[in-house]
C-alpha positions in Angstrom: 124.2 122.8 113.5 123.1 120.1 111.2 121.1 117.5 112.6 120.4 114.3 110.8 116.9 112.5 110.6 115.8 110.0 112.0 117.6 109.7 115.6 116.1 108.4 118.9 117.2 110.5 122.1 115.7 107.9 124.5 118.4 105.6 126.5 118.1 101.5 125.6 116.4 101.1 128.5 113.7 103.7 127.7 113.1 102.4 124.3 109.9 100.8 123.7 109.7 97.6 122.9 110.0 96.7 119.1 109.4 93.6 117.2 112.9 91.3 116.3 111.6 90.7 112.7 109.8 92.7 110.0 107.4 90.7 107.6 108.4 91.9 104.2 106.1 93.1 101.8 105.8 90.4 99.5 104.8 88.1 102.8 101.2 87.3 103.4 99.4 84.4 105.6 103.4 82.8 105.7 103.3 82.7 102.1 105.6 84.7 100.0 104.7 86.5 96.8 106.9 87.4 94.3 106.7 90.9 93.0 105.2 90.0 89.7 102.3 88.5 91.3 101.2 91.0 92.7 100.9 92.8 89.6 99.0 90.0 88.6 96.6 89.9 91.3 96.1 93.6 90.6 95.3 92.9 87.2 93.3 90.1 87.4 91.1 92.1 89.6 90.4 94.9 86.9 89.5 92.2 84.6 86.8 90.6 86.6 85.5 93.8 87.1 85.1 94.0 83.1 83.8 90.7 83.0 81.5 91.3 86.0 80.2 94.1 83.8 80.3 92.6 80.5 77.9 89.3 82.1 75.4 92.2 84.1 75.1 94.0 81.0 74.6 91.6 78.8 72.2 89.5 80.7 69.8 92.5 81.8 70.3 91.8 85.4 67.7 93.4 87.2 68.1 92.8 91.2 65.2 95.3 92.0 67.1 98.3 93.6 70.0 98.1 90.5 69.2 97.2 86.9 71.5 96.6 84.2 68.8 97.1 81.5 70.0 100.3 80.5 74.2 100.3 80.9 76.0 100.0 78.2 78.2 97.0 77.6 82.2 96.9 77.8 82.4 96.7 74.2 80.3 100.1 73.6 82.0 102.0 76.0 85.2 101.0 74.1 83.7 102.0 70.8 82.9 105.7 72.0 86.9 105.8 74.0 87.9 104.8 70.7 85.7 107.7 68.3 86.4 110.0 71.3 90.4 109.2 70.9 90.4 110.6 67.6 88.1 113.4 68.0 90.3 116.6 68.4 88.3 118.0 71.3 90.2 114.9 73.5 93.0 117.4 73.9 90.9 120.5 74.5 88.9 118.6 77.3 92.3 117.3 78.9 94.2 120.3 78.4 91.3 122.4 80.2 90.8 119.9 82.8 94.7 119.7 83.9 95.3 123.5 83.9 92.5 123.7 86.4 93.3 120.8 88.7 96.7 122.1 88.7 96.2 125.5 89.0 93.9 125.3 91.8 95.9 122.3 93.4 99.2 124.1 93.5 98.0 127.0 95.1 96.4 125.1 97.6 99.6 123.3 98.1 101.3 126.2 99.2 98.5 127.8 101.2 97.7 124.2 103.0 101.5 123.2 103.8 102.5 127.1 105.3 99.4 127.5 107.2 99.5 124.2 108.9 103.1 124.9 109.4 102.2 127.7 111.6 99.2 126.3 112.7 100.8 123.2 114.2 103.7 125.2 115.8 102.0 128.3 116.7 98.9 128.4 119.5 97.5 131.6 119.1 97.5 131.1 115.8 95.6 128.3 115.5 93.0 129.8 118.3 92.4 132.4 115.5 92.1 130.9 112.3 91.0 127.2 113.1 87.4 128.5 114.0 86.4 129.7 110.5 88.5 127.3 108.5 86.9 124.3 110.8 83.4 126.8 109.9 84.2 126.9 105.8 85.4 123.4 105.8 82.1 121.1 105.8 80.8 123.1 102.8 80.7 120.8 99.8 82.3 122.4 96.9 79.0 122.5 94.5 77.5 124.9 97.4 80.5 127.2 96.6 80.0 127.5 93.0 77.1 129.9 92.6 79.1 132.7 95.0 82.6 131.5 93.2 80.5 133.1 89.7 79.5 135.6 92.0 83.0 136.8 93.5 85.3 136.0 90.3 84.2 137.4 86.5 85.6 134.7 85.0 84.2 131.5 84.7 87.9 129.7 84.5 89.0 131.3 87.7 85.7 130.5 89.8 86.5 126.5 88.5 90.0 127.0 89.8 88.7 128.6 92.9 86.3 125.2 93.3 89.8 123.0 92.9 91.3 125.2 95.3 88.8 124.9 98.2 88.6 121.1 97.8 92.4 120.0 97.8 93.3 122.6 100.6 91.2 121.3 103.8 93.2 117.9 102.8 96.7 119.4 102.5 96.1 122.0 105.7 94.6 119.5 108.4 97.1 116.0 107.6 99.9 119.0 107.3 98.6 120.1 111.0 98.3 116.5 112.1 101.7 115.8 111.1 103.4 118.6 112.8 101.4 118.3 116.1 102.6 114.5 115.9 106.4 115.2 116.1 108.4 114.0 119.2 109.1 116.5 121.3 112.4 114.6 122.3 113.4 115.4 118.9 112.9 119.0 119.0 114.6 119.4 122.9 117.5 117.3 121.3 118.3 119.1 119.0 117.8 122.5 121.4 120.1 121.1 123.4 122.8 120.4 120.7 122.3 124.3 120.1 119.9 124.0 117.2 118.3 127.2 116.2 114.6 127.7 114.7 115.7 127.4 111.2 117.8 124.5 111.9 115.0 122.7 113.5 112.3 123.5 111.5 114.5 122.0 108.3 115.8 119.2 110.2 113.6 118.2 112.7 109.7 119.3 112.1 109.7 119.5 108.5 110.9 115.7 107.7 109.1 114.4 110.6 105.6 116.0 109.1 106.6 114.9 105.6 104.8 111.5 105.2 101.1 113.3 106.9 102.2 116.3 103.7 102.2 113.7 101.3 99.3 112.2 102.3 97.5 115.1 102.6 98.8 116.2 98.7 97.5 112.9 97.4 94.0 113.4 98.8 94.0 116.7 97.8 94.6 115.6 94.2 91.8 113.6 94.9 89.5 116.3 96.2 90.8 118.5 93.2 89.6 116.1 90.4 85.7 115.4 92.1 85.3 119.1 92.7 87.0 119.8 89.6 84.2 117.9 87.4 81.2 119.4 89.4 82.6 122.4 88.7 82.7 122.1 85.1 79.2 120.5 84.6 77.9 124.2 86.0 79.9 126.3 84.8 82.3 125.0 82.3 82.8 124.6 78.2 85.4 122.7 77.9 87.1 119.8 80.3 86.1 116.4 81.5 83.4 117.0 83.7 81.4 119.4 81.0 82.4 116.3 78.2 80.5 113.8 80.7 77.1 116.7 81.6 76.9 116.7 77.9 76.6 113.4 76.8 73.8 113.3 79.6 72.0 116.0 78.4 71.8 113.9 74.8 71.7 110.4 76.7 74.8 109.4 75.2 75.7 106.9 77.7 78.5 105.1 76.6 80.1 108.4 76.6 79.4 109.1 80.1 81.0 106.1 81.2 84.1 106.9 79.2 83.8 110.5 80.9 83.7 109.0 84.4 86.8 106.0 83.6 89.0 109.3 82.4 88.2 111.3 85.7 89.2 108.1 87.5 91.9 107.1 85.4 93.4 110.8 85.8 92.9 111.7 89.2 94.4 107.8 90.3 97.8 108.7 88.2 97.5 112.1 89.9 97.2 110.2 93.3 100.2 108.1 92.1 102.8 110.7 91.0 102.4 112.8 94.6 102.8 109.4 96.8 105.8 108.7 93.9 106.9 112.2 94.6 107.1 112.3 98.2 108.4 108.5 98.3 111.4 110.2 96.3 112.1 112.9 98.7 111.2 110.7 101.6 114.0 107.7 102.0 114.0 107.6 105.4 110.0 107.0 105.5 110.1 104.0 103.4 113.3 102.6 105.2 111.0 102.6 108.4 108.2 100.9 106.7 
């Protein structure tokens, strides 16, 4: 029978405590912030940072254990975005970049979000498997690349392989966290209303886990992009991270700033369209928060 989510099976008296007023989110320090200024604030933050730079640059700053002698200025950097914007290799380094992230992050999606599934319903389940994945998962991602070349013949596949192995760990243990977390009142509920597996797995389990999913997805998206790049200064021609190991290898070092501000810039939208994502497919979630 259909169940709708959330409900609260406890009597009044049982219910905990709860607060007779929510601060809203434009409230801070009993001073309220419209929406636009906090755009502002957000803003104005990115350009001190520039400015921050621009001044250290500039000015040579040399604090002993940092130096600003050799960084390039604001205003380079901008200059090599700019002849790198109209280079036509911008697309193939993108386009090669994506595919991979994506590739390796959807399959580790799927693989993450089932297994913990079963892993946070199922005991036995996870008394077999969590002992080698808790095994495999402290191994940084550039130790796997010399046996991904090994175990795949080609190149693109072992990079995808690296994506995969960062972004799963993520998605599997925040999905098992999230499961293990539902109320059991929930699940006896709606077992007594005569609820079958299916019904409660839907209804029940699956929207209750759904905010840990999502923020497992969006650090996995994370995790994809940094081993991503590692992977493609080893072992790749094309992409991001092999655009940023090159202009090292030639000390172009304007370039490698604009190298590392694209990762970032890419891998924070990627960050941003999952939570936007699961925000969508979550209204429940942000009426709680």
């Amino acid at each position: 029978m259909a169940l709708s989510y959330p409900f609260d099976t406890a009597e009044d008296g049982d219910r905990q405590d709860e607060p007779p007023w929510r601060l809203p989110a434009s409230f801070s320090f009993g001073i309220f912030f419209p929406q636009w200024l906090h755009y502002g604030l957000r803003l104005a933050s990115v350009v001190a940072c520039v400015l921050l730079w621009q001044w250290a640059s500039s000015t040579h700053l040399n604090l002993g254990l940092i130096t600003f002698q050799n960084v390039p200025s604001p205003k380079e950097v901008m200059q090599a975005a700019w002849n790198l914007a109209q280079s036509p290799k911008l697309l193939a380094h993108l386009g090669a970049s994506l595919y991979r992230v994506f590739a390796g992050f959807i399959v580790a999606a799927l693989a993450g979000i089932v297994l913990g599934m079963l892993i946070g319903r199922v005991r036995w389940l996870a008394d077999i498997l969590m002992p080698p994945l808790e095994l495999l998962r402290p191994i940084p991602a550039v130790a796997w690349i010399p046996l991904a070349i090994l175990m795949f013949p080609s190149s693109e596949i072992s990079m995808i392989y690296i994506t995969f192995i960062g972004a799963l760990f993520p998605i599997l243990l925040n999905t098992i966290h999230g499961v293990e977390g539902v109320d059991p009142r929930l699940i006896a509920s709606a077992r007594s209303l005569g609820s079958g597996r299916r019904s409660i797995f839907s209804e029940v389990i699956l929207p209750a886990a759904a905010p840990g999913i999502v923020t497992g997805l969006s650090i996995g998206m994370g995790t994809a992009w940094f081993c991503l790049v590692t992977a493609e200064m080893i072992a790749g021609q094309f992409g991001i991270g092999y655009y940023t190991w090159a202009s090292y290898t030639i000390q172009n070092y304007a370039d490698i700033i604009v190298g590392m501000l694209l990762i970032g810039a890419m891998g924070m939208g990627s960050s941003a369209l999952i939570k936007k994502l699961g925000n969508a497919l979550m209204p429940w979630y942000l009426l709680q928060r």
